[in-house]
C-alpha positions as semicolon CSV with decimal commas, in nm:
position;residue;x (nm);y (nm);z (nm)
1;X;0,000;0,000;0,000
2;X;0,109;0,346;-0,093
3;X;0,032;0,630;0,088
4;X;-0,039;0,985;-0,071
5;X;0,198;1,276;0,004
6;X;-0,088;1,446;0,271
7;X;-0,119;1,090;0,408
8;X;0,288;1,004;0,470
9;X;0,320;1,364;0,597
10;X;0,053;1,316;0,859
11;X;0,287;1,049;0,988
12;X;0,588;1,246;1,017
13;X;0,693;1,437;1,359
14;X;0,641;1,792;1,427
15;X;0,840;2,036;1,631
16;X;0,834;2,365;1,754
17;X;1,056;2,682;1,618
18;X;1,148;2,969;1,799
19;X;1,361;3,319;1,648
20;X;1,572;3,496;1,838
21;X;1,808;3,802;1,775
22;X;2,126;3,891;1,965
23;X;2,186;4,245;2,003
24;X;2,437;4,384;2,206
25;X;2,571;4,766;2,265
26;X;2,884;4,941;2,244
27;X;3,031;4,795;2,573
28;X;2,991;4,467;2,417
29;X;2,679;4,374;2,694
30;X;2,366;4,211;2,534
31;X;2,013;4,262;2,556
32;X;1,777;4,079;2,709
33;X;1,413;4,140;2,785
34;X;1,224;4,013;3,073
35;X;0,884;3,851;2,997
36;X;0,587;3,923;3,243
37;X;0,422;3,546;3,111
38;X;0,728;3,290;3,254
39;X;1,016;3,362;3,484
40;X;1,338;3,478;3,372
41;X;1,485;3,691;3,104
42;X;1,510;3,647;2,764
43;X;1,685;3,679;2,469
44;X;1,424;3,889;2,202
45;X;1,250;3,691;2,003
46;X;0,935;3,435;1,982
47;X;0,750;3,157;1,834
48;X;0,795;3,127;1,416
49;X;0,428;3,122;1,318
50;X;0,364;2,843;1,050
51;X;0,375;2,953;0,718
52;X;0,696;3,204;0,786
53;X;1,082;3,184;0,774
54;X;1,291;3,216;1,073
55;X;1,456;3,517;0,972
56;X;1,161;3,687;0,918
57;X;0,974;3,599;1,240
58;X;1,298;3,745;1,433
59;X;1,244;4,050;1,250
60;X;0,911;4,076;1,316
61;X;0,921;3,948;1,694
62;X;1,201;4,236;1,757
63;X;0,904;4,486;1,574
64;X;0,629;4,383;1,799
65;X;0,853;4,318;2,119
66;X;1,130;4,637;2,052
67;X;0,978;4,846;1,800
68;X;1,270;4,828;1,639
69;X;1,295;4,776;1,236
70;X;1,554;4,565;1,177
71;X;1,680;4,309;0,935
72;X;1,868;4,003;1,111
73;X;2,204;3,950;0,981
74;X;2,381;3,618;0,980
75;X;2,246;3,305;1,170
76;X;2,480;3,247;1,417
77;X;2,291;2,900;1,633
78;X;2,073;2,639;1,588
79;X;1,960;2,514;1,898
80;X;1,785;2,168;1,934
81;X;1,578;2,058;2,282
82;X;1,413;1,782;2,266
83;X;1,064;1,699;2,412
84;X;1,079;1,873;2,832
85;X;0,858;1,881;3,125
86;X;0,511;2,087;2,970
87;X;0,670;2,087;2,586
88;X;0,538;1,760;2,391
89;X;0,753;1,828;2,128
90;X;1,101;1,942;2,014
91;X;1,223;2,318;1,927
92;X;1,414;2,414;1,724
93;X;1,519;2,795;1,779
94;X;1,738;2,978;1,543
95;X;1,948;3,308;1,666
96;X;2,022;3,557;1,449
97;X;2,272;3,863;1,505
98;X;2,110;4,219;1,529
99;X;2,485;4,342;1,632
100;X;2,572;4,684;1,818
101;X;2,329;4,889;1,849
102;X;2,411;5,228;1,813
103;X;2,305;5,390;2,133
104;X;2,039;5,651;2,128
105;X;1,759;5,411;1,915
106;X;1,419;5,386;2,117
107;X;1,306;5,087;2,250
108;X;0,982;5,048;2,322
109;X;0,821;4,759;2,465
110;X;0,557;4,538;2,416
111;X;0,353;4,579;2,750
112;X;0,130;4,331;2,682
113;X;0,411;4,049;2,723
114;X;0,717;4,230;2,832
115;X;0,788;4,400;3,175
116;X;1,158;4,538;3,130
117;X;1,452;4,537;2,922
118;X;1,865;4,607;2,995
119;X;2,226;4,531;2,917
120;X;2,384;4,277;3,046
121;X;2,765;4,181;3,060
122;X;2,765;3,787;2,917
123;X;2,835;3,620;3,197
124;X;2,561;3,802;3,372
125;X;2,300;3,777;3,109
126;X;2,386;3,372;3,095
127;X;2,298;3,347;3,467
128;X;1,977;3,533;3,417
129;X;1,829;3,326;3,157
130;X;1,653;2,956;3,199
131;X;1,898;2,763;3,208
132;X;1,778;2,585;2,908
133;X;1,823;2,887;2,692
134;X;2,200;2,974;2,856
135;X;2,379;2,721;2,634
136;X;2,236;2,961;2,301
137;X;2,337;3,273;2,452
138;X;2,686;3,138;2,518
139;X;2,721;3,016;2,161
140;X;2,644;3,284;1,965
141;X;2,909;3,453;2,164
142;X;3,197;3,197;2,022
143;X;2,954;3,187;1,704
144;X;3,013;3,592;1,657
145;X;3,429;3,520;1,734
146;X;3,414;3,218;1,506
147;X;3,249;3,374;1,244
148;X;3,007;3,058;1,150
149;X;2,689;2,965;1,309
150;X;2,708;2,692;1,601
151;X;2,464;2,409;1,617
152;X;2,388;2,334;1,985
153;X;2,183;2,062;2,115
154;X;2,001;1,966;2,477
């Protein structure tokens, strides 16, 4: 028995994708935003919607979350979890530079999901994220130095 296409891809796993965007400023600290939903801070970004590329939910995740226009520049991690605790399923999350920002651009947040925003030095900004998500912020550091994207898994 063969199936159709609609039939074999009903059969085939499905995961979750998440875009993020590293920014930092001239002091080399990054930014991180601090949702009001889940504890912790975060690194901007969210949840790729279905029919949409990676890149393009990052840029429009730092829109709605920063009002900031931006367009990512190079992907610099792929992060794979699998299946945790209240998520059924695996995520994937890409993270995309934003690099320096200036200084003097507004940033306005999204009040609906976000409660504050700073600068962090690295080592800070690791310990202040999930510890799920620290591993990502750590290698797009040595992703930036290396100048090639890191794949990162667990």
């Amino acid at each position: 028995m063969t199936l159709d296409s609609q039939a074999w891809f009903a059969t085939l796993p499905a995961h979750f994708a998440s875009a993020s965007v590293l920014f930092t400023d001239a002091a080399d600290r990054v930014l991180l935003v601090k949702p009001n939903y889940r504890p912790g801070w975060s690194i901007p970004g969210g949840v790729v919607e279905g029919a949409e590329y990676p890149h393009r939910a990052a840029e429009r995740e730092v829109l709605e979350e920063l009002g900031l226009h931006i367009t990512p520049g190079e992907l610099l991690v792929v992060h794979w979890q699998l299946p945790d605790g209240d998520r059924p399923r695996s995520l994937v999350t890409f993270v995309f530079d934003g690099g320096t920002l200036p200084g003097g651009e507004k940033i306005t947040l999204q009040e609906e999901e976000l409660d504050a925003y700073g600068f962090f030095p690295w080592e800070e900004a690791a310990e202040l994220l999930p510890e799920p998500v620290r591993p990502r912020l750590l290698a797009a550091r040595d992703a930036r130095k290396q100048g090639r994207a890191v794949y990162v898994y667990g």
